[in-house]
C-alpha positions as CSV (number, residue, x, y, z in Angstrom):
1,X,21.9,-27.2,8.6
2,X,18.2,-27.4,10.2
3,X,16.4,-25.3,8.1
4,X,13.4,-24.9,10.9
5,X,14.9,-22.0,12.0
6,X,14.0,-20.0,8.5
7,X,10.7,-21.8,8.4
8,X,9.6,-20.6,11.5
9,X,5.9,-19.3,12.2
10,X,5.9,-15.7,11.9
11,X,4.8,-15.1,15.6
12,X,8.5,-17.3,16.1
13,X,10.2,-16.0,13.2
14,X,12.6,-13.4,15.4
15,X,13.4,-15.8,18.4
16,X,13.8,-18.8,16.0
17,X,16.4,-17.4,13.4
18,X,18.1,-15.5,16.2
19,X,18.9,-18.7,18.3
20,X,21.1,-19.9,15.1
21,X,22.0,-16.4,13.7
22,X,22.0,-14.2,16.8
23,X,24.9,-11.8,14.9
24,X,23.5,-12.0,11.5
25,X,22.2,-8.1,10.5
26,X,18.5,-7.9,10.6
27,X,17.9,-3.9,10.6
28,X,19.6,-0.5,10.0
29,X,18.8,2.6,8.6
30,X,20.5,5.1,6.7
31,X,21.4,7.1,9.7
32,X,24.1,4.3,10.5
33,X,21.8,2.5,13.5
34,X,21.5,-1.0,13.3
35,X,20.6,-4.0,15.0
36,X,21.5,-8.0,14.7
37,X,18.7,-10.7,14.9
38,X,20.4,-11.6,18.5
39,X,19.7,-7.5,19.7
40,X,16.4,-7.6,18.4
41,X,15.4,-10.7,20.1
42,X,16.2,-9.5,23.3
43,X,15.1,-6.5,23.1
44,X,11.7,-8.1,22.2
45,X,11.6,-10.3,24.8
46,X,12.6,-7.7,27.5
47,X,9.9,-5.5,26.3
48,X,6.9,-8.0,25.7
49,X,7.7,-8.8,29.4
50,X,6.1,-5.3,30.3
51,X,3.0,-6.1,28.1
52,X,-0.6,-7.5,29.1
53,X,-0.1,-11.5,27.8
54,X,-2.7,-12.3,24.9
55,X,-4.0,-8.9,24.6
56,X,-3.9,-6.2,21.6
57,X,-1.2,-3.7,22.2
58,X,-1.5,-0.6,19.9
59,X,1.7,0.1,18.6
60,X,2.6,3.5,16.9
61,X,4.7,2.1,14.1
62,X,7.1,3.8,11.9
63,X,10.0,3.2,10.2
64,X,12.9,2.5,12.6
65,X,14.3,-0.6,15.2
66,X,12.3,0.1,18.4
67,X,9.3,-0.6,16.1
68,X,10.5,-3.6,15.0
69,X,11.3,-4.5,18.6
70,X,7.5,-3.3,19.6
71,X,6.0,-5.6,17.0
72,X,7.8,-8.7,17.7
73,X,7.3,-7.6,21.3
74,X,3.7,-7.7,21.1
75,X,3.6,-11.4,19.3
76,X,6.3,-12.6,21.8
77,X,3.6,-11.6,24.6
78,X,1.1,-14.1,22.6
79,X,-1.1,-11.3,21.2
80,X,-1.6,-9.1,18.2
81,X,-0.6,-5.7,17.1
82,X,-3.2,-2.6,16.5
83,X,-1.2,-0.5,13.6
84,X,-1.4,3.3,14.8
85,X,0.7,5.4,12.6
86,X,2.9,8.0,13.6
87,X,1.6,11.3,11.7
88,X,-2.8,10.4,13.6
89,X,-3.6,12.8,15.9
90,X,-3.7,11.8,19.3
91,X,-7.1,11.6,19.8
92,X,-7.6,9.6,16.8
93,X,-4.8,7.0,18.2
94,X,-6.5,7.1,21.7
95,X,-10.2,6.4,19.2
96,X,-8.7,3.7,17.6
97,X,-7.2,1.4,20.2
98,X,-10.2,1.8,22.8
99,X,-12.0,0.6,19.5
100,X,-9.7,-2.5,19.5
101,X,-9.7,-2.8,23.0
102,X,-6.3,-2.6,23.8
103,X,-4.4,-2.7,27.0
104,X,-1.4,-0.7,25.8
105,X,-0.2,1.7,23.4
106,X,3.6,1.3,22.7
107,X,5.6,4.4,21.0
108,X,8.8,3.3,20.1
109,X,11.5,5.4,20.4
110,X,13.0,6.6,16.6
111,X,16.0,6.8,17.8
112,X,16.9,3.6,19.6
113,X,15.9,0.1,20.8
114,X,13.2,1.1,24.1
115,X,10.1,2.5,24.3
116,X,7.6,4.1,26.4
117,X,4.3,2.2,27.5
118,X,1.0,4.1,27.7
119,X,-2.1,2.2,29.4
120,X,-5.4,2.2,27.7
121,X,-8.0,2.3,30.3
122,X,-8.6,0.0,32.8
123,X,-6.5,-3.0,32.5
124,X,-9.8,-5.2,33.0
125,X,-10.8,-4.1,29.5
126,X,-8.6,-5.5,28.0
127,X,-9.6,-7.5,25.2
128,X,-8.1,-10.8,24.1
129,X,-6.9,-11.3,20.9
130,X,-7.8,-14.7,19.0
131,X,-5.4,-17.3,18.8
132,X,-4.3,-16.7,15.3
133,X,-4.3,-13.0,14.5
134,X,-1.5,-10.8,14.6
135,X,-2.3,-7.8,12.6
136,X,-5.2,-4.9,13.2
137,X,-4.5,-2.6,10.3
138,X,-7.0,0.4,9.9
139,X,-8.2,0.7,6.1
140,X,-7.7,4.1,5.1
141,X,-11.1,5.5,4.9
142,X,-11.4,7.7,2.4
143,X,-15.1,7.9,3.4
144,X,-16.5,7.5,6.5
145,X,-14.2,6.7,9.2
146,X,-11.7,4.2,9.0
147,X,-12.2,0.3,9.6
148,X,-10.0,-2.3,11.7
149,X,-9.1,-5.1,9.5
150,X,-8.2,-8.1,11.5
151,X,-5.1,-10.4,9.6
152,X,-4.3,-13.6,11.0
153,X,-0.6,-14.7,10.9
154,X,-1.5,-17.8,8.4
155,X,-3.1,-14.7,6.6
156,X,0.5,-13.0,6.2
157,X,1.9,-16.0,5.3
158,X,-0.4,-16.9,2.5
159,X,0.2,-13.7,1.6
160,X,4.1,-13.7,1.6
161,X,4.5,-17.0,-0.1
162,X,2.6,-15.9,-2.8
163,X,4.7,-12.9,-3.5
164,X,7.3,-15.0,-3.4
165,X,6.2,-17.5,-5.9
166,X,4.7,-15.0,-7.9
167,X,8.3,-12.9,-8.2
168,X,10.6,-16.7,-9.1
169,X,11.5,-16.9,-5.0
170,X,11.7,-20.1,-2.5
171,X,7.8,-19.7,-1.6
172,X,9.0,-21.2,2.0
173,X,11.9,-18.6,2.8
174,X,15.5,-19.3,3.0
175,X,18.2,-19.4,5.3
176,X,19.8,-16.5,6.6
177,X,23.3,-17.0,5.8
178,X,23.1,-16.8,2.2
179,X,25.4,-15.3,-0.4
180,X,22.6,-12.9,-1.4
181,X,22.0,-11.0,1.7
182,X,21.6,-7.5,0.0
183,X,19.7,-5.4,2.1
184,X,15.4,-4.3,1.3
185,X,14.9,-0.8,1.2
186,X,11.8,-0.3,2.7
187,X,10.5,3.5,1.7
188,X,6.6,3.1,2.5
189,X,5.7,3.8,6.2
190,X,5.6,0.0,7.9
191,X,2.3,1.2,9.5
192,X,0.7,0.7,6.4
193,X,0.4,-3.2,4.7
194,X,3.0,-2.0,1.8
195,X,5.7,-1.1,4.1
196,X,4.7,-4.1,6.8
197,X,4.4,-7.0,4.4
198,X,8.0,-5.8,2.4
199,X,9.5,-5.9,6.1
200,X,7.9,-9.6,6.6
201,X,8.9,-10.8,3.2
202,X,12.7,-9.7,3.5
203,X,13.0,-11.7,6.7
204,X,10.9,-14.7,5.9
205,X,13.6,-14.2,2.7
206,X,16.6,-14.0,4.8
207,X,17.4,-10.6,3.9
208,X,18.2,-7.9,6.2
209,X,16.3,-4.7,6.1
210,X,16.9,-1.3,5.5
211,X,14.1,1.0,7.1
212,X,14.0,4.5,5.4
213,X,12.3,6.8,7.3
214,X,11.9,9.6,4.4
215,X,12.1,9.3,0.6
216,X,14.7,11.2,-1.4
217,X,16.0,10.7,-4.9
218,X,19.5,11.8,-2.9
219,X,18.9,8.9,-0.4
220,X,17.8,6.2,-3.0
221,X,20.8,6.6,-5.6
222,X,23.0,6.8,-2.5
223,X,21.5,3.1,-1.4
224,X,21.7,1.9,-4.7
225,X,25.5,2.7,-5.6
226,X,26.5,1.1,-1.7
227,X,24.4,-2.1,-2.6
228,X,23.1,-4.5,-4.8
229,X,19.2,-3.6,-3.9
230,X,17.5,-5.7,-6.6
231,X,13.8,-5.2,-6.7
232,X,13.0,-1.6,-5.6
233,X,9.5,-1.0,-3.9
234,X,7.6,2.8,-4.4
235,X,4.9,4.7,-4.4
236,X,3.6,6.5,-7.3
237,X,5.0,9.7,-6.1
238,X,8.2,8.4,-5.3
239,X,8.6,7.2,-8.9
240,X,7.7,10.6,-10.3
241,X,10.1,12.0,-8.4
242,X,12.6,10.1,-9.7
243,X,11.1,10.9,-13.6
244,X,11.6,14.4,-12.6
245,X,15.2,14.4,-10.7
246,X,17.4,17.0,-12.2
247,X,20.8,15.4,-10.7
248,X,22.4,12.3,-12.9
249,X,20.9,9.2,-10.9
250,X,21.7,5.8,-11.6
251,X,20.3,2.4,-10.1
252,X,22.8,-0.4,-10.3
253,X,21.8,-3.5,-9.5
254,X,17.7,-2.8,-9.3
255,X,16.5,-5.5,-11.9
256,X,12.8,-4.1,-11.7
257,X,10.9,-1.2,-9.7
258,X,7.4,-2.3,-8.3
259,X,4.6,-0.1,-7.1
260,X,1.4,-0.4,-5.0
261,X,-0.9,2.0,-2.5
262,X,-2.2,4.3,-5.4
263,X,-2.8,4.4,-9.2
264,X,0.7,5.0,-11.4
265,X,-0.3,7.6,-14.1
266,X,0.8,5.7,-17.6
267,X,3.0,8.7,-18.8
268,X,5.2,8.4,-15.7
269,X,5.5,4.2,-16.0
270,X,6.7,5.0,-19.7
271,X,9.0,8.4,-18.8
272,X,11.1,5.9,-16.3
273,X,11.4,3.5,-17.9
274,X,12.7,5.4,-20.8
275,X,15.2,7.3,-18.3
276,X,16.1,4.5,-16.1
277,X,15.9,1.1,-18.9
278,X,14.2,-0.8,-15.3
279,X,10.6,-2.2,-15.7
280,X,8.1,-0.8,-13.1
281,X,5.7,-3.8,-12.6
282,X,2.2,-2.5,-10.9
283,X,1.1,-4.1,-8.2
284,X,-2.9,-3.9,-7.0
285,X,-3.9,-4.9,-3.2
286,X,-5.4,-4.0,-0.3
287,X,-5.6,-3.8,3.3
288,X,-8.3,-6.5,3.7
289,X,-6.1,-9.3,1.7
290,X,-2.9,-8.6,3.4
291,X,-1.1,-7.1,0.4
292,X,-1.6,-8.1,-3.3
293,X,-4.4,-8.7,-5.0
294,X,-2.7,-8.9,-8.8
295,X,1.1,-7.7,-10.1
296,X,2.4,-7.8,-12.8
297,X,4.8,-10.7,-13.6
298,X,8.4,-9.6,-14.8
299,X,8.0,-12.3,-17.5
300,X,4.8,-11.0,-18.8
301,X,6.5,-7.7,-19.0
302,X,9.5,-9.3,-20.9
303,X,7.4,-10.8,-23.5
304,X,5.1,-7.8,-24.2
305,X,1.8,-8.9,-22.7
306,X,0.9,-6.1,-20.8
307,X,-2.7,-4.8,-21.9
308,X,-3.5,-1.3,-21.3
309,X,-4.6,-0.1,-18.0
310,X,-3.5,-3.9,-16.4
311,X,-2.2,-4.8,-12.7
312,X,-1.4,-7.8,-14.2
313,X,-2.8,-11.4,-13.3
314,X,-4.5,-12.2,-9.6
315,X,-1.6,-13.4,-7.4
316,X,-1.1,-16.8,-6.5
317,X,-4.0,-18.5,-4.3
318,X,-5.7,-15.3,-5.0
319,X,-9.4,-15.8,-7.3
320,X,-10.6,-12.8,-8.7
321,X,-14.4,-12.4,-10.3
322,X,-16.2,-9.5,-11.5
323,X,-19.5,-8.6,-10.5
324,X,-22.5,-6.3,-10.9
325,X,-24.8,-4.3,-8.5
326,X,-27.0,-7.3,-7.9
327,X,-23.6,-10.0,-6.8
328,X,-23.7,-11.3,-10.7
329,X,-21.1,-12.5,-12.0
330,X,-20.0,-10.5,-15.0
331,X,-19.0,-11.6,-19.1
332,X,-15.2,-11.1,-19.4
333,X,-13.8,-7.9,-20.5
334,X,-17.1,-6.0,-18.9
335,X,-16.5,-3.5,-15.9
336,X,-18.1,-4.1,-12.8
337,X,-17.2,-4.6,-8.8
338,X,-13.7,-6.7,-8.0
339,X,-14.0,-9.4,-5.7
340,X,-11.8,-11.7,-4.4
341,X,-10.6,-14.9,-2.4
342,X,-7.9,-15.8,-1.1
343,X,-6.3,-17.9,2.2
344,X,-4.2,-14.3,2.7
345,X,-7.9,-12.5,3.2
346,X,-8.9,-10.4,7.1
347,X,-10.7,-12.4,9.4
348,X,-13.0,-9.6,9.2
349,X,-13.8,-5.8,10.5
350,X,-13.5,-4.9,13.9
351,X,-17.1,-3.8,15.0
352,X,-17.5,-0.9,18.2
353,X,-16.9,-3.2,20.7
354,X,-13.7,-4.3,19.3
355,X,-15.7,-7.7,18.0
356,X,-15.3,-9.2,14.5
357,X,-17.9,-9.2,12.3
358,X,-17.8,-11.2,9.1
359,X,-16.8,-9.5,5.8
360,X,-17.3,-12.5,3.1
361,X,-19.9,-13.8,0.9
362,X,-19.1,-17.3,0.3
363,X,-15.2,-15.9,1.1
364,X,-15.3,-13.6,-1.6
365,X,-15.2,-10.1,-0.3
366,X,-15.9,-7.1,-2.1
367,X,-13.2,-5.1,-2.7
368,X,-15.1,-1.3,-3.4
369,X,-13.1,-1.4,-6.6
370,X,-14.3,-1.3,-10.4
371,X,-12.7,-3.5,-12.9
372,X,-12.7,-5.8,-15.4
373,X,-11.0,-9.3,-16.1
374,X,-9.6,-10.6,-19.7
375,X,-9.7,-13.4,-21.3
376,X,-6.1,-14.0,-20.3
377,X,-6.8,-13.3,-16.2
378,X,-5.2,-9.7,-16.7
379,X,-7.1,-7.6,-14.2
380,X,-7.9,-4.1,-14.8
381,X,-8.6,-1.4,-12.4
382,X,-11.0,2.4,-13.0
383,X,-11.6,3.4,-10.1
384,X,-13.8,3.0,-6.9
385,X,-17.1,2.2,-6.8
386,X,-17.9,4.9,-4.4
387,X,-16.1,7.5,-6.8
388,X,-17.9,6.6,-9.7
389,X,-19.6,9.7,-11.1
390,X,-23.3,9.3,-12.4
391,X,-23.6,12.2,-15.0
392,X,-27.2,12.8,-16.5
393,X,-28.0,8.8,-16.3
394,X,-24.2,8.2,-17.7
395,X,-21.3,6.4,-15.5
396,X,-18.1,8.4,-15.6
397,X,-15.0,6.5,-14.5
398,X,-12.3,8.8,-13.3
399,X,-9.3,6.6,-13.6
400,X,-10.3,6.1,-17.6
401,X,-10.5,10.7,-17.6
402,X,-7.4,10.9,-16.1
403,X,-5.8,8.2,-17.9
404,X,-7.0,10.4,-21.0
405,X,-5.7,13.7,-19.6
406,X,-2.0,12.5,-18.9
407,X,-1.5,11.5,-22.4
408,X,-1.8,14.9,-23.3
409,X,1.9,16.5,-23.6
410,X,2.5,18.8,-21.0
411,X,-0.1,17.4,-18.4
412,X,2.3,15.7,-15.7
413,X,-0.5,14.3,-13.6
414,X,-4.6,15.0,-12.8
415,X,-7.3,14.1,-10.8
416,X,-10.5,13.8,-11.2
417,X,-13.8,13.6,-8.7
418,X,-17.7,13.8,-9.1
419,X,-19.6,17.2,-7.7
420,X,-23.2,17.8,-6.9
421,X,-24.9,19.9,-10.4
422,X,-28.8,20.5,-10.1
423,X,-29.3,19.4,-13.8
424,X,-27.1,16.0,-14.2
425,X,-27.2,15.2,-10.6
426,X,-23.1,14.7,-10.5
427,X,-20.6,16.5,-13.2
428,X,-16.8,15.2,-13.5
429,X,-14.1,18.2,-12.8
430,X,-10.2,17.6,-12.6
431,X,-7.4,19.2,-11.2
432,X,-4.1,18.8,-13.3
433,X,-0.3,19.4,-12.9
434,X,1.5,20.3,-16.3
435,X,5.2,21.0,-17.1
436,X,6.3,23.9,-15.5
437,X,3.5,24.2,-13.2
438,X,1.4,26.9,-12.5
439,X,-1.8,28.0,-14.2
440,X,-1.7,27.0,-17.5
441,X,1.9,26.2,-17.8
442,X,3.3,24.4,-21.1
443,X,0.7,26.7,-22.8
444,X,-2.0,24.3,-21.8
445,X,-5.4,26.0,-21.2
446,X,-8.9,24.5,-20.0
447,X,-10.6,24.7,-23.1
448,X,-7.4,23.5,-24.7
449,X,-7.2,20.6,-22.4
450,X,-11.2,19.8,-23.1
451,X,-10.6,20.2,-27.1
452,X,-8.0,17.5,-26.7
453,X,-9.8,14.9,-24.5
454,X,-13.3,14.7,-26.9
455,X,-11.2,12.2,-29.5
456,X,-10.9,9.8,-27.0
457,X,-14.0,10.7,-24.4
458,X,-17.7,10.8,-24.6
459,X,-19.4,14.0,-23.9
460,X,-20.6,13.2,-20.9
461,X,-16.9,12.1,-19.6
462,X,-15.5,15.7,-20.0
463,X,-14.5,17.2,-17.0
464,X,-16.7,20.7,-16.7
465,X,-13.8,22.4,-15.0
466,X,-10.4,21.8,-15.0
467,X,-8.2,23.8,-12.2
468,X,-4.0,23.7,-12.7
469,X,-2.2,22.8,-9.5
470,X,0.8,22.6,-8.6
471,X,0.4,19.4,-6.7
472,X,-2.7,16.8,-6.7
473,X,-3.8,16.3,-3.2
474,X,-3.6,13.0,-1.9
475,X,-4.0,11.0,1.8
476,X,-1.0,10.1,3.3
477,X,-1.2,6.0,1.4
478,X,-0.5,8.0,-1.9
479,X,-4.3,7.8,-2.7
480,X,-5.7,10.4,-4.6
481,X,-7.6,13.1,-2.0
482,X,-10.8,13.0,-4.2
483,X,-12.6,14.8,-1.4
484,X,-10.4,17.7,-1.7
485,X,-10.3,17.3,-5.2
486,X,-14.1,18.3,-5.2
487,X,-14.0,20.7,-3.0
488,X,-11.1,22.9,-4.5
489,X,-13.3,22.8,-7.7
490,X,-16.8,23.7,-5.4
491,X,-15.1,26.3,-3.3
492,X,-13.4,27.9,-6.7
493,X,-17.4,27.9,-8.4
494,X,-19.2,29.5,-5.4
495,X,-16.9,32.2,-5.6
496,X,-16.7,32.9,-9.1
């Protein structure tokens, strides 16, 4: 056969593979709705009909088939999509596409194929998306409010056919009527880059996918005993709950377990693997590159080269330097700001006006993150540079604190964030969740916790307070909350 059809642009991708395959499953859910490539398409095509030609439609994505028909709808129309999640406010949505300068803000129905159109100002407005993009994601915006990264479609396919050739996979898809047509779990909201780009790469793959609208251990070992999932995607969170499941879970068929959109504490890597005998690879990216950055290979994992605190080596067509305050590039093995390159990079952030403004230095953008590179190109990652604490003239790193803390038997997981102090300027304080939860569960106590941490920290690293929690706050990409974090530790001084 033609194989065109599977190497089809992603703007065509849909159309194309449904003209050959128009009964071949592209979507269900666990609910039991589906949709074939041939539904989709028309759906798509009776929908983008409705939509402003060329422009940015907003589309409130989430993880069911009327958003898949919204997206492909938008691209069909010859324009881009503007990601607004499902949990913003609506005042925040309504901020964000007037920023983007969209005509039309779809919301797809979760519970079948249609969906209801909202305008967005005047039609005149309007503004026309460039050629090539088909992607505004907003970066999460931990500080400050969020941005509008702008990802071309040769973007997302840079980025998808290195994930591919990074993970032994036909780097320029497949056809759709293979033998191995196991359906992709997809647990991680698709209005964020993790959920999107697993979506893209299933069907650029030829796989069908399976959109999850909540995570539950229940719901994943009931997947994984119908079919032969294979590589199973999570969050940090997700794998912990998993660690922690009381019920007898098994995963047949899931050769390895990979995990993105936050840090994964090293206890709870090492506590499933032990339960589970899978290999969770990490895998380190942003927004602003269209996925990853670095992962972890499963054959460097086979063979043992796996240095503490990796991501593992920069993905394919990715270049990865380390630099210091001044844009210098920095000595192996020395911490200092990532940056990278790469063909799968944004176009750039969307300014006020909905314009884009350049984001590169000689292509290499700045990722806010602090890292170091080996010798060997594994990439480490401690934290952001925005959260690094400056103690008394002293840099803190909160990543290498809590890295410290969940060694310590008993501690399931901590945080740790900088707050003001008039003699060092910043001190580090932690929040911590330990076996049993509660205050000073597993007979774990703050000075006990401190005593522990000085054979492995400087003085200057200790956290000054340490609060137990029962959960560590986080934003809804699985981020730590270290805004919260500080202010749970201020509030709890001021009234002491």
């Amino acid at each position: 056969m033609s194989t065109s059809s599977w190497r089809a642009p992603l703007r065509e991708l849909l159309a194309s593979t449904a003209a050959q395959h128009p009964l071949s499953l592209a979507v269900s859910t666990p609910a039991g709705t589906s949709a074939t490539f041939g539904e989709l398409a028309a759906a798509s095509a009776a929908l983008s009909s409705r939509l402003q030609p060329g422009t940015r439609t907003g589309v409130r994505l989430g993880n069911d088939l009327a958003s898949v028909v919204a997206l492909h709808a938008a691209w069909r129309a010859g324009g881009s999509v503007v990601s607004l999640g499902r949990l913003l406010p609506d005042a925040e949505v309504t901020r964000r596409a007037s920023e983007a300068g969209c005509a039309t803000i779809v919301e797809p129905d979760p519970d079948g194929l249609d969906a209801r159109l909202h305008p967005v100002g005047a039609a005149t407005q309007a503004r026309t998306a460039p050629p090539d993009e088909a992607l505004v994601m907003f970066t999460s915006g931990t500080t400050g409010r969020p941005k509008g990264a702008a990802i071309a479609f040769s973007a997302l396919e840079a980025s998808i056919r290195g994930i591919a050739a990074g993970s032994g996979l036909p780097p320029q898809g497949r056809p759709v009527r293979t033998p191995a047509r196991e359906p992709q779990p997809v647990f991680v909201p698709v209005a964020h880059m993790g959920g999107f780009l697993t979506s893209l790469t299933s069907w650029w793959l030829g796989k069908p996918v399976l959109l999850c609208h909540k995570f539950s251990v229940e719901l994943v070992a009931r997947i994984a005993a119908e079919s032969r999932i294979g590589v199973l995607r999570l969050t940090p969170s997700m794998v912990y709950e998993l660690v922690q499941a009381a019920a007898s879970v098994t995963l047949p068929g899931v050769s390895s377990v990979t995990v993105g959109t936050a840090p994964l504490p090293e206890t709870t890597r090492v506590a499933f693997e032990a339960r589970y005998g899978v290999p969770v690879l990490r895998n380190y990216g942003q927004t602003e590159f269209a996925g990853a950055i670095a992962f972890e290979r499963p054959d460097d994992v086979a063979a043992g080269r796996r240095p503490p605190g990796s991501v593992g080596r920069a993905a394919p067509g990715v270049q990865v330097r380390i630099v210091d305050t001044d844009g210098m590039e920095r000595p192996r093995g020395c911490i200092g700001e990532i940056q990278a390159r790469a063909a799968s990079a944004m176009s750039g952030y969307l300014d006020a006006d909905g314009r884009l403004s350049a984001a590169t230095t000689g292509g290499w953008i700045a990722t806010g993150d602090l890292g170091a590179l080996d010798s060997d190109g594994f990439v480490s990652v401690v934290g952001r540079v925005k959260d690094l604490i400056l103690c008394g003239g002293f840099n803190v790193y909160p990543a290498q604190v809590e890295s410290a803390l969940n060694r310590i038997d008993g501690v399931v997981d901590s945080a740790v964030a900088g707050v003001a102090d008039d003699r060092l300027g910043e001190i580090p304080v932690a929040v911590v969740v330990v076996v049993g939860g509660g205050g000073g569960g597993a007979g774990l106590t703050e000075e006990g916790l401190r005593q522990s941490l000085r054979a492995e920290l400087a003085a200057y690293e200790l956290p000054r307070r340490i609060r137990f929690v029962a959960a560590i706050p986080r934003l809804d990409t699985g981020k730590v909350d270290r805004v919260t974090v500080a202010a749970l530790l201020t509030t709890e001084e001021a009234a002491s």
